[in-house]
ChimeraX commands (.cxc) that place a marker at each C-alpha (Angstrom):
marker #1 position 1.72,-12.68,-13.58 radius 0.5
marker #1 position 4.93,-10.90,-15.28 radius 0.5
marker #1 position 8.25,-10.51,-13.39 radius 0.5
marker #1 position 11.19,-8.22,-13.73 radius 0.5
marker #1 position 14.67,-9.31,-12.55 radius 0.5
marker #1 position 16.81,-6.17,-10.44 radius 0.5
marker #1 position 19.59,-6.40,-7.73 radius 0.5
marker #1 position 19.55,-10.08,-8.29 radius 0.5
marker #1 position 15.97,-10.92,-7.53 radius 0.5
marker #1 position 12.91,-11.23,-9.14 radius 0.5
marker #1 position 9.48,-9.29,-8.67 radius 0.5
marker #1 position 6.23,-10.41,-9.29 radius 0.5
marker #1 position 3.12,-8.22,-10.65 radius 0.5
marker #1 position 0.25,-8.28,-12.40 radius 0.5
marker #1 position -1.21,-5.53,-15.25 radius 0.5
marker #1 position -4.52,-5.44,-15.49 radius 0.5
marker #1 position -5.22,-3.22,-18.71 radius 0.5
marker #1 position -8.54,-3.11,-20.57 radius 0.5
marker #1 position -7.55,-0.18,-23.15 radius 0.5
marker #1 position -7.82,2.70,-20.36 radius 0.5
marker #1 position -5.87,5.80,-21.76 radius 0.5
marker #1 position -5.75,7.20,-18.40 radius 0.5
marker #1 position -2.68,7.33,-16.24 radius 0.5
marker #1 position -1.23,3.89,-15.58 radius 0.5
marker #1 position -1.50,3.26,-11.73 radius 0.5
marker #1 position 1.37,1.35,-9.95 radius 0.5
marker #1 position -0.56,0.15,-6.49 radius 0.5
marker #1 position 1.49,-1.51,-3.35 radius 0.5
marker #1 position 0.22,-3.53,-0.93 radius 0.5
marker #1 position 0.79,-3.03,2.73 radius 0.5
marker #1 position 2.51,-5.44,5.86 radius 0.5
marker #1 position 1.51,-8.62,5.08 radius 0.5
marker #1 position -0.08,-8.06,1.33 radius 0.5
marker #1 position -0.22,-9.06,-2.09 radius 0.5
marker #1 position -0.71,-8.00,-5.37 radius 0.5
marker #1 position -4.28,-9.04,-4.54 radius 0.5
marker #1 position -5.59,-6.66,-2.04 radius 0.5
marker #1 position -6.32,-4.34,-5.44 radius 0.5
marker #1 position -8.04,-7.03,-6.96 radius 0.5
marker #1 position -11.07,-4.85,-6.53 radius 0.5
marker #1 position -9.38,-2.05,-8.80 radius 0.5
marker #1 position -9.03,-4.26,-11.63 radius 0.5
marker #1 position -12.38,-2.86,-12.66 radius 0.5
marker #1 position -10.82,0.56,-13.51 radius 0.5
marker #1 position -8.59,-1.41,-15.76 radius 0.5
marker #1 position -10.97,0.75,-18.90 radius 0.5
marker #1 position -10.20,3.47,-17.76 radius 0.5
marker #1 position -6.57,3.19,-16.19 radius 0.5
marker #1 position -4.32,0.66,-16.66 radius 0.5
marker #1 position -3.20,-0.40,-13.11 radius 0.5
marker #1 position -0.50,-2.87,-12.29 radius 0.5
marker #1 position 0.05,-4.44,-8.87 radius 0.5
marker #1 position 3.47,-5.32,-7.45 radius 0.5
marker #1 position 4.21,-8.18,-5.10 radius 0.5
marker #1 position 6.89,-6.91,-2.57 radius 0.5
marker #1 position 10.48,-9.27,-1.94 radius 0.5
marker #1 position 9.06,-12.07,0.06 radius 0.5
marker #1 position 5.34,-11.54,-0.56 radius 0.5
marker #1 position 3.04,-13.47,-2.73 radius 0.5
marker #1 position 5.12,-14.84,-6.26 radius 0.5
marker #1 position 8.09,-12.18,-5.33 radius 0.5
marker #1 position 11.84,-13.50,-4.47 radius 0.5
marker #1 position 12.90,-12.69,-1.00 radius 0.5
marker #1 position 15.30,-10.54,-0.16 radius 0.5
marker #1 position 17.90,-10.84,2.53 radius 0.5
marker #1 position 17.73,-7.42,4.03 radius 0.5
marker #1 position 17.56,-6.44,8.08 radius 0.5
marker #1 position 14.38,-5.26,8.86 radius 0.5
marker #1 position 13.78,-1.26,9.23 radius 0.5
marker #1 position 15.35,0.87,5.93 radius 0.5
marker #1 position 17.40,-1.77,4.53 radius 0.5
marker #1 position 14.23,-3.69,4.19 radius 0.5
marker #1 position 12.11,-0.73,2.71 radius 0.5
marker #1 position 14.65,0.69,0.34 radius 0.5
marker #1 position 15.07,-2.96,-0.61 radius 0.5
marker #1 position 10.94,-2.82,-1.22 radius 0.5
marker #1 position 11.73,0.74,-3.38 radius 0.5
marker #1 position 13.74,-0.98,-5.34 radius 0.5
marker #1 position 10.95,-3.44,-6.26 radius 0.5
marker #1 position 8.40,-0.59,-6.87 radius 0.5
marker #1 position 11.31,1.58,-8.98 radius 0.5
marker #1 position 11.95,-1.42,-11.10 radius 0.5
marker #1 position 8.28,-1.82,-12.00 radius 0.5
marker #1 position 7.39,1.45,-12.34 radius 0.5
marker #1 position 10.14,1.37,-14.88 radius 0.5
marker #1 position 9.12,-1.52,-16.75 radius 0.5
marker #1 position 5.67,-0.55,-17.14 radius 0.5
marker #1 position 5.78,3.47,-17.23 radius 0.5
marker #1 position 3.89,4.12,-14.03 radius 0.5
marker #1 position 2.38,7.62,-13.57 radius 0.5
marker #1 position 1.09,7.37,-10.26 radius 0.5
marker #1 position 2.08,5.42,-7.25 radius 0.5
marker #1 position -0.95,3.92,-4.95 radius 0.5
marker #1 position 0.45,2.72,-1.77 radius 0.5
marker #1 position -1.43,1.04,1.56 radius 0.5
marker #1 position -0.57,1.16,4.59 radius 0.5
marker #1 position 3.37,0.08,4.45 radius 0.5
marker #1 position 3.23,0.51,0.98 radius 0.5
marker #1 position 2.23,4.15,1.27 radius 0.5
marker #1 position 5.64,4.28,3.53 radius 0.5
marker #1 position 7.02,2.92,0.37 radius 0.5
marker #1 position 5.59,5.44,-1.88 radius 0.5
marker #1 position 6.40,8.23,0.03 radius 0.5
marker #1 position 9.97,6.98,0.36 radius 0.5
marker #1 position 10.93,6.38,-3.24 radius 0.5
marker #1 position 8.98,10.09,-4.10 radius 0.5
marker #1 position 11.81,11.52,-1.92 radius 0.5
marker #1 position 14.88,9.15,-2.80 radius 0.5
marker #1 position 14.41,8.30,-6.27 radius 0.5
marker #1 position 14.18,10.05,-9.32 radius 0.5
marker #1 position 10.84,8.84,-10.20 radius 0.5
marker #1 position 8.98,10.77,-13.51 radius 0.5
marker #1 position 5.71,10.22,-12.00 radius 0.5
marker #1 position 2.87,12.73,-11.89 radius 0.5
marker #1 position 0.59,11.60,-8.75 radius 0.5
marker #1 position 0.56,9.57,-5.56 radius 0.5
marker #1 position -2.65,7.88,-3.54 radius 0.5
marker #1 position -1.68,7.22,-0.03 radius 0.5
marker #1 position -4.29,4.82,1.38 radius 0.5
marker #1 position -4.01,4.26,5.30 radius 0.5
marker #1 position -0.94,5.13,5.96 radius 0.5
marker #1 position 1.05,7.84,7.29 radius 0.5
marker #1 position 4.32,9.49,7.83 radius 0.5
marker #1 position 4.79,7.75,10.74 radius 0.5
marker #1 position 3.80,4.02,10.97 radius 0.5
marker #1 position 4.48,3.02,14.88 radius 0.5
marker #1 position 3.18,-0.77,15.24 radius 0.5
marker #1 position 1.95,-1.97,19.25 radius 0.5
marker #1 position 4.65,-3.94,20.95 radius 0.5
marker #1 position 2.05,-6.38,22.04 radius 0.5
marker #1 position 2.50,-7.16,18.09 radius 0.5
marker #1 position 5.81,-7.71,18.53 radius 0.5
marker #1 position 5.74,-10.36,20.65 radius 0.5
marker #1 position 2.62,-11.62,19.30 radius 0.5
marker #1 position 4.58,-12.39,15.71 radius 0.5
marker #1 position 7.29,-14.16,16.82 radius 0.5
marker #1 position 5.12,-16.37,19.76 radius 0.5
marker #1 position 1.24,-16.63,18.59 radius 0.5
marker #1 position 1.09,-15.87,15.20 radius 0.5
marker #1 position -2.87,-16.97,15.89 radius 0.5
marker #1 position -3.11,-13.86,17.98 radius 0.5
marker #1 position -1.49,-11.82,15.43 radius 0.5
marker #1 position -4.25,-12.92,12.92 radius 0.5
marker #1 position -6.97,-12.24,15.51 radius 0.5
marker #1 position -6.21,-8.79,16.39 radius 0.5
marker #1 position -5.82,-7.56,12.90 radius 0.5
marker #1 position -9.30,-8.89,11.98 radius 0.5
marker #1 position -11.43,-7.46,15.14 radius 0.5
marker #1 position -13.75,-4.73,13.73 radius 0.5
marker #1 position -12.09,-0.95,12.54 radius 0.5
marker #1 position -8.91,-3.03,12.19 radius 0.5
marker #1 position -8.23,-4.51,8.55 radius 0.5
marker #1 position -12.23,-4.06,8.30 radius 0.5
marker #1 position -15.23,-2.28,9.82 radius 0.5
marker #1 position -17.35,-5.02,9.31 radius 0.5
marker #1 position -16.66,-7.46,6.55 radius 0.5
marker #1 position -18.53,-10.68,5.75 radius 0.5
marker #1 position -17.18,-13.86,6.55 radius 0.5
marker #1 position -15.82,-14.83,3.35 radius 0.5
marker #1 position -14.17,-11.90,3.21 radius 0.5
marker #1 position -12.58,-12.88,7.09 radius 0.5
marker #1 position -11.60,-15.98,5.98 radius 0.5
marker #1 position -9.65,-15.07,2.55 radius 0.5
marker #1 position -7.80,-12.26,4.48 radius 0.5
marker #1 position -7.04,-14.74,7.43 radius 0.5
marker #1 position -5.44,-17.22,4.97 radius 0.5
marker #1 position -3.32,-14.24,2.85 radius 0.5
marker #1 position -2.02,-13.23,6.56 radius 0.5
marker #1 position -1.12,-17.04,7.20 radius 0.5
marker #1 position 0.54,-17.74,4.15 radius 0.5
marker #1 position 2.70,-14.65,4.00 radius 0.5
marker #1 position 4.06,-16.06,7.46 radius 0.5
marker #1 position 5.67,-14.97,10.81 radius 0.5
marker #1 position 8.90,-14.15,9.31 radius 0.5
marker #1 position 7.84,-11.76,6.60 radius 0.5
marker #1 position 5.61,-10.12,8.43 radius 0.5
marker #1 position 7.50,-9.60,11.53 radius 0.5
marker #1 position 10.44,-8.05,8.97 radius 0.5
marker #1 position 7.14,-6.22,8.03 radius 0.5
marker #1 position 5.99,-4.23,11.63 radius 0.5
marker #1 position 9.88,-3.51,12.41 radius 0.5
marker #1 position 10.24,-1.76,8.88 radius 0.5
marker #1 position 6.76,-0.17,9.07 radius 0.5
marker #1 position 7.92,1.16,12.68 radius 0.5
marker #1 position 11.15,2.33,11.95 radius 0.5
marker #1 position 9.62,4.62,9.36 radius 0.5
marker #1 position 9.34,8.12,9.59 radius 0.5
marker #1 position 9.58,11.02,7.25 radius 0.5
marker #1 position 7.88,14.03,9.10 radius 0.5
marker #1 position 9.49,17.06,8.67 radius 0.5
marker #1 position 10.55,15.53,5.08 radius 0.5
marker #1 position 7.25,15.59,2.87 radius 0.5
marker #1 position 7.64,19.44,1.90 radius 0.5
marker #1 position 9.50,17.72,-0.70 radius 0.5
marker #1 position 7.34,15.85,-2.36 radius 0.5
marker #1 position 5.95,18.05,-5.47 radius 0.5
marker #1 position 3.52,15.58,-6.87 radius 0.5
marker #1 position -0.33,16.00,-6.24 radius 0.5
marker #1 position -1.57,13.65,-3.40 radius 0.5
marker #1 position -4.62,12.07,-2.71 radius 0.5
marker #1 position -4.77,10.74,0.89 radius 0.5
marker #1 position -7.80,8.05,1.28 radius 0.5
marker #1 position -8.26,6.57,4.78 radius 0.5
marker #1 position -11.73,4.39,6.02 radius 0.5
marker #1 position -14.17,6.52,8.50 radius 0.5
marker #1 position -13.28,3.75,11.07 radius 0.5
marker #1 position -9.58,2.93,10.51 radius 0.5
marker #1 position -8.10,2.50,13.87 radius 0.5
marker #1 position -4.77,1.10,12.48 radius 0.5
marker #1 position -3.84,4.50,10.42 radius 0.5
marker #1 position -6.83,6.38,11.49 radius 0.5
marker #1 position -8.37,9.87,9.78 radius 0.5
marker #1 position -5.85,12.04,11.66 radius 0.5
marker #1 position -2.87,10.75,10.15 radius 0.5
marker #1 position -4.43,11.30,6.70 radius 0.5
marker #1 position -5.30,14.89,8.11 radius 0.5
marker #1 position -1.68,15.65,9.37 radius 0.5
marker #1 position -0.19,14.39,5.19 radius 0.5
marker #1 position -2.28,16.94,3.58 radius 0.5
marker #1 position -1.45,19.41,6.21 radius 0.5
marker #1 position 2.49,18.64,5.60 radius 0.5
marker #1 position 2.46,18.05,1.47 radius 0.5
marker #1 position 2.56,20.46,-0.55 radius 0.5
marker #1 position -0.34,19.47,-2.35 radius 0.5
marker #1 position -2.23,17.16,-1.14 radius 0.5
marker #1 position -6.84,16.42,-1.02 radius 0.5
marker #1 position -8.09,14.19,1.99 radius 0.5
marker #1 position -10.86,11.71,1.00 radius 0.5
marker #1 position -12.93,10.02,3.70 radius 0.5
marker #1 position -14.79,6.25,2.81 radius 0.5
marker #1 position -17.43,5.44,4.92 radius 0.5
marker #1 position -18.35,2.29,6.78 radius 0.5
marker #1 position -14.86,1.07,5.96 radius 0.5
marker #1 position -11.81,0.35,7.74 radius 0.5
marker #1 position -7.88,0.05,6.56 radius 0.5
marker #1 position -8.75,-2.43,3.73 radius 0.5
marker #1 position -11.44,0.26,2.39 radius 0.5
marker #1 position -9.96,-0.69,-1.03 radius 0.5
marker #1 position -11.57,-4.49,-0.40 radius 0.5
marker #1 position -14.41,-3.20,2.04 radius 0.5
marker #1 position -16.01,-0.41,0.24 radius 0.5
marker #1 position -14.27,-1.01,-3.57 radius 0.5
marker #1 position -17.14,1.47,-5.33 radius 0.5
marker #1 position -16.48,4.28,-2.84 radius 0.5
marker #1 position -12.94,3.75,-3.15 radius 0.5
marker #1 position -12.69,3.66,-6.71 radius 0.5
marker #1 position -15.09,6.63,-7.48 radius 0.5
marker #1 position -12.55,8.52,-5.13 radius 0.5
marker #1 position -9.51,7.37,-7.15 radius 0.5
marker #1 position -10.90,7.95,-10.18 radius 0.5
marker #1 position -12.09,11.48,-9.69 radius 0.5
marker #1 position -8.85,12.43,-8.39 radius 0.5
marker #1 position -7.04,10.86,-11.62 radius 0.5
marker #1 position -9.53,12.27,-13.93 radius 0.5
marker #1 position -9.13,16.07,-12.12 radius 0.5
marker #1 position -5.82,15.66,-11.18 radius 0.5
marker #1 position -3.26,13.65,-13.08 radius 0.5
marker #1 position -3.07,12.99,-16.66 radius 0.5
marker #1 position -1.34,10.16,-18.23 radius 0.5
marker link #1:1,2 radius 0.2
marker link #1:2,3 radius 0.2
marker link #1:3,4 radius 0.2
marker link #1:4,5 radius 0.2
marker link #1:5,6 radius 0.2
marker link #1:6,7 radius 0.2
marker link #1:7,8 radius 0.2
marker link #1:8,9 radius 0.2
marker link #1:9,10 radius 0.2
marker link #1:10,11 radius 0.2
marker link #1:11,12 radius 0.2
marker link #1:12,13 radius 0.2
marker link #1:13,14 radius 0.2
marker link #1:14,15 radius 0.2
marker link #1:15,16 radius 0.2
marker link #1:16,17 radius 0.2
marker link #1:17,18 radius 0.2
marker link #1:18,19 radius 0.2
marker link #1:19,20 radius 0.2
marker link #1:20,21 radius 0.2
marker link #1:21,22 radius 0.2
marker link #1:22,23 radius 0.2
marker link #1:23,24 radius 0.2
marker link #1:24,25 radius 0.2
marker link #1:25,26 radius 0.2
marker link #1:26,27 radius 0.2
marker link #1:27,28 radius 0.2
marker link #1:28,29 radius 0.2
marker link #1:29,30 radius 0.2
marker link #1:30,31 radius 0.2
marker link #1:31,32 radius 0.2
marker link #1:32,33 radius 0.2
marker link #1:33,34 radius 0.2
marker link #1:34,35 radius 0.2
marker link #1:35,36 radius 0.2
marker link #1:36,37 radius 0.2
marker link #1:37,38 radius 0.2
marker link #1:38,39 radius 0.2
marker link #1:39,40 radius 0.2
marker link #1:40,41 radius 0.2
marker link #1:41,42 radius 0.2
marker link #1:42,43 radius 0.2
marker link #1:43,44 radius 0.2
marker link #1:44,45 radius 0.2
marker link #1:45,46 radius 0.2
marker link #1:46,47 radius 0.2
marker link #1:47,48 radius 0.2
marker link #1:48,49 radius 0.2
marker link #1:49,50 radius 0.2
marker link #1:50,51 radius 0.2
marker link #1:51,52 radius 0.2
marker link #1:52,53 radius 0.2
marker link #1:53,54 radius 0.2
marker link #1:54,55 radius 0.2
marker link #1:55,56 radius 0.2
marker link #1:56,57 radius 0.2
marker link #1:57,58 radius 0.2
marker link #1:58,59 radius 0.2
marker link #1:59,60 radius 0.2
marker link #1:60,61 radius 0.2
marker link #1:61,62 radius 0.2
marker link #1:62,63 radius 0.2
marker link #1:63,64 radius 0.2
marker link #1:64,65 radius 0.2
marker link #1:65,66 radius 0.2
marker link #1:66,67 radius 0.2
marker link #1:67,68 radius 0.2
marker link #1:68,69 radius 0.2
marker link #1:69,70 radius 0.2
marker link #1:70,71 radius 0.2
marker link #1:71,72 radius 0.2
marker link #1:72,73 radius 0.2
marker link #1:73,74 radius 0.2
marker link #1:74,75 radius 0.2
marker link #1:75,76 radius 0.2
marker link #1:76,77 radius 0.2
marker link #1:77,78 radius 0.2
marker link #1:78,79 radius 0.2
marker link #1:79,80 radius 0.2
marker link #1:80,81 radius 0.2
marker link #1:81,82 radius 0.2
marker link #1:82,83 radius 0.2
marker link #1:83,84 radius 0.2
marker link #1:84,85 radius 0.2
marker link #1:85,86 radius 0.2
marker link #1:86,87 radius 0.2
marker link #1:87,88 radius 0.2
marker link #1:88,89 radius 0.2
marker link #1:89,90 radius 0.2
marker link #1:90,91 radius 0.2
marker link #1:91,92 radius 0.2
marker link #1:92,93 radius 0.2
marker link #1:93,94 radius 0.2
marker link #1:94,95 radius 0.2
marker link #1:95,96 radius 0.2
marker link #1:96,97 radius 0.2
marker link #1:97,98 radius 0.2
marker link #1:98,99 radius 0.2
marker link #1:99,100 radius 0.2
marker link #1:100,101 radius 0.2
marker link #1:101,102 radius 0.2
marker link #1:102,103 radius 0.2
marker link #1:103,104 radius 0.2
marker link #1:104,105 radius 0.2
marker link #1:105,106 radius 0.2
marker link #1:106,107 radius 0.2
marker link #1:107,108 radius 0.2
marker link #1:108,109 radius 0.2
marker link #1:109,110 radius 0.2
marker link #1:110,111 radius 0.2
marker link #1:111,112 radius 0.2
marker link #1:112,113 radius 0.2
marker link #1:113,114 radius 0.2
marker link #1:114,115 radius 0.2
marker link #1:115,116 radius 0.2
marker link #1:116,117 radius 0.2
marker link #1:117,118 radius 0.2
marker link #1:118,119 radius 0.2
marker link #1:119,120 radius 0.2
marker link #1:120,121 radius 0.2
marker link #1:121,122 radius 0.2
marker link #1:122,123 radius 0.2
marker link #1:123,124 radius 0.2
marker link #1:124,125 radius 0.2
marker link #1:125,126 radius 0.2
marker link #1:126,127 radius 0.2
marker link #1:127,128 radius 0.2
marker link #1:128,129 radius 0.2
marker link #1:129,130 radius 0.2
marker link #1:130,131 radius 0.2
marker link #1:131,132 radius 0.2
marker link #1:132,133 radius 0.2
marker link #1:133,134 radius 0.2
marker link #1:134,135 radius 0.2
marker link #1:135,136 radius 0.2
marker link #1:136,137 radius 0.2
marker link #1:137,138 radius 0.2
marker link #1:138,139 radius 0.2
marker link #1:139,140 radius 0.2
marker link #1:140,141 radius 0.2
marker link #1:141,142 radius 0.2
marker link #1:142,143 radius 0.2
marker link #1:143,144 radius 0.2
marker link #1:144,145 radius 0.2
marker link #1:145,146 radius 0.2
marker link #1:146,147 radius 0.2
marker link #1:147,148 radius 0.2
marker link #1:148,149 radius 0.2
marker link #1:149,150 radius 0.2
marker link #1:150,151 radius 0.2
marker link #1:151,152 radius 0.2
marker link #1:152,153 radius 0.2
marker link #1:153,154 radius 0.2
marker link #1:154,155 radius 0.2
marker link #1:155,156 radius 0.2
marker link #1:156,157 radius 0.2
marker link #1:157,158 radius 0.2
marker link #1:158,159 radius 0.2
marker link #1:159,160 radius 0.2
marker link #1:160,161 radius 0.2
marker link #1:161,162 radius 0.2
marker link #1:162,163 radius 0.2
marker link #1:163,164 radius 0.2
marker link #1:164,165 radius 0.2
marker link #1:165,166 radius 0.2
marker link #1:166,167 radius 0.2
marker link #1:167,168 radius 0.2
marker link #1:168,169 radius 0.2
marker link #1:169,170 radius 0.2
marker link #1:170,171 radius 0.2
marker link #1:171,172 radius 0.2
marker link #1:172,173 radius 0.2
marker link #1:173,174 radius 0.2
marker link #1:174,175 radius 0.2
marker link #1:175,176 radius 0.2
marker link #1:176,177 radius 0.2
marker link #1:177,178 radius 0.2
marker link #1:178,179 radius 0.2
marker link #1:179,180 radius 0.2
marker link #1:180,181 radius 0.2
marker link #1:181,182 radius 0.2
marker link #1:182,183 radius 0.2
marker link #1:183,184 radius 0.2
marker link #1:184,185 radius 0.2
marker link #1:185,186 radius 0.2
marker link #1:186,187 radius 0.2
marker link #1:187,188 radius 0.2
marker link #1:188,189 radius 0.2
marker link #1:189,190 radius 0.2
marker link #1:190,191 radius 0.2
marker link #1:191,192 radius 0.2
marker link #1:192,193 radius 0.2
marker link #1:193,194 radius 0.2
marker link #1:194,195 radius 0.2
marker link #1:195,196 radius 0.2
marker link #1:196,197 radius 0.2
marker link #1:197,198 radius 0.2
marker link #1:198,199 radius 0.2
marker link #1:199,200 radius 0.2
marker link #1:200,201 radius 0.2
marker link #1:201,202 radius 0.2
marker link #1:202,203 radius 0.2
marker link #1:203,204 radius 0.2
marker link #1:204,205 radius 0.2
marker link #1:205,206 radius 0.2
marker link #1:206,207 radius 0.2
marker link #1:207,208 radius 0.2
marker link #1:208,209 radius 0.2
marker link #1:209,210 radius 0.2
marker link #1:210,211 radius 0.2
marker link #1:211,212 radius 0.2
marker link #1:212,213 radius 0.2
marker link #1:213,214 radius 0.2
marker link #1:214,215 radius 0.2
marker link #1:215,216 radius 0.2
marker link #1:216,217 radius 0.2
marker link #1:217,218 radius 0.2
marker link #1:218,219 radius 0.2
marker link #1:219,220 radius 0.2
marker link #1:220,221 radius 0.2
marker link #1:221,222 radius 0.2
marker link #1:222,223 radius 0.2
marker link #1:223,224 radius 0.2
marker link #1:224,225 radius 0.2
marker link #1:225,226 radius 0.2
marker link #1:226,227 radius 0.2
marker link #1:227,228 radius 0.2
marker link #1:228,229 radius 0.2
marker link #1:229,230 radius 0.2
marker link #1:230,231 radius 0.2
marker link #1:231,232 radius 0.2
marker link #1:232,233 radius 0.2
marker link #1:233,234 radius 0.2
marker link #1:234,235 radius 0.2
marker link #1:235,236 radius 0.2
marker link #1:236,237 radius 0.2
marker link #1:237,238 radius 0.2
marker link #1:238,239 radius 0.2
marker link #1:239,240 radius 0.2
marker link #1:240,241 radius 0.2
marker link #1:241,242 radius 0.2
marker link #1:242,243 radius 0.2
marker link #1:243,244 radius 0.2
marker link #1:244,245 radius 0.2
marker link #1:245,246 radius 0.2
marker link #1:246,247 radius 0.2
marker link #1:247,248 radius 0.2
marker link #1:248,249 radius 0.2
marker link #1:249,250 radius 0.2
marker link #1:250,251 radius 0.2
marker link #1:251,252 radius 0.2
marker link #1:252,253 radius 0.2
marker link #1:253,254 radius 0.2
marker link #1:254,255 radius 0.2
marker link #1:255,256 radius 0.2
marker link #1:256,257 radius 0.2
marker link #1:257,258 radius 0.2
marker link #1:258,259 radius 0.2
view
């Protein structure tokens, strides 16, 4: 793991780079995540260098103390601007409430980057308010619902279960709860029309969390933007379905984006 040290914190991430002249990808995980829900993508690493960010609070990442909603994502932008900084990003990958992430620092920052993958996610992010309570009472429950099938996964193996189950545990109720209210708060329809990059949004067949039709209504609201569809796979089709996921990324790098 490197670190870089901004606004008096440090953030964690991890390059994976196997001599790929392609673009270098910057990926961010979503509510809950670590650098290691892209572990997957490492494999591209000949072909594109990617590096995966820890957000404040999350895996080897410094906290922040920021109030959850924008405070707590532009305090997450920072993170991602600081990296992408440090290691030259061209593209932004963001899941779930690190697509929220993405999209945000595309329209607030002045970011020279050439691309953006938004993996289940949306412009709009609204979390159940069963959740809610669920985080902050019976953080079991919490951990339950989010691995029922077309959830995190269509239908993963056990091992699979049980490594996600611990990630979730160890990130912990505050973090995570921080995590919904930011990812609810969020919303920047009516704003994407800014956005001038080429997008790539890439959402599981069965996603029920950020399902196909907010990947639909993106492309229909960016300027320029191609919907890609992975079967069998849910909101973690980066982890669930890695080969369709990465033959998806990687055609849109190699057609779209160059480094």
């Amino acid at each position: 793991m490197q670190s870089i040290t901004h606004n008096g914190r440090e953030t964690a991430y991890r390059t994976f780079d196997r001599g790929g002249e392609g673009p270098t990808v910057l990926a961010v995980h979503g509510s809950g995540g670590t650098h290691r829900v892209w572990s997957a993508q490492a494999k591209l690493a000949d072909r594109f260098p990617l590096i995966a960010v820890d957000l404040s609070g999350h895996g080897d990442s410094d906290d922040v103390s920021a109030e959850p909603g924008y405070e707590a994502l532009s305090a997450y932008v920072d993170d991602v601007v600081a990296v992408a900084e440090a290691a030259d990003a061209d593209v932004l990958l963001g899941n779930s409430l690190g697509g929220a992430v993405v999209l945000t620092a595309l329209l607030e920052r002045d970011l020279d980057v050439s691309g953006a993958v938004l993996a289940g996610t949306g412009a709009r992010l609204p979390v159940l308010d069963d959740l809610f309570q669920w985080v902050a009472t019976d953080f079991d429950r919490v951990v339950e619902f989010f691995h029922k099938p077309d959830h995190l996964f269509h239908d993963a193996d056990e091992g699979t279960l049980g490594v996600s189950e611990s990630a979730l545990r160890n990130t912990g109720q505050a973090v995570l709860e921080r995590d919904f209210r930011t990812a609810h708060a969020f919303d920047v329809r009516g704003q994407l029309s800014a956005i001038d990059v080429p997008a790539l949004a890439l959402v599981g067949e069965y996603d029920r969390l950020t399902p196909p039709h907010y990947h639909e209504e993106l492309c229909a609201a960016l300027p320029d933007c191609e919907l890609s569809v992975i079967d069998d796979a849910a909101h973690l089709a980066m982890l669930e379905r890695p080969g369709a996921f990465n033959d998806a990324l990687t055609d849109f790098l190699d057609r779209r984006v160059s480094a």
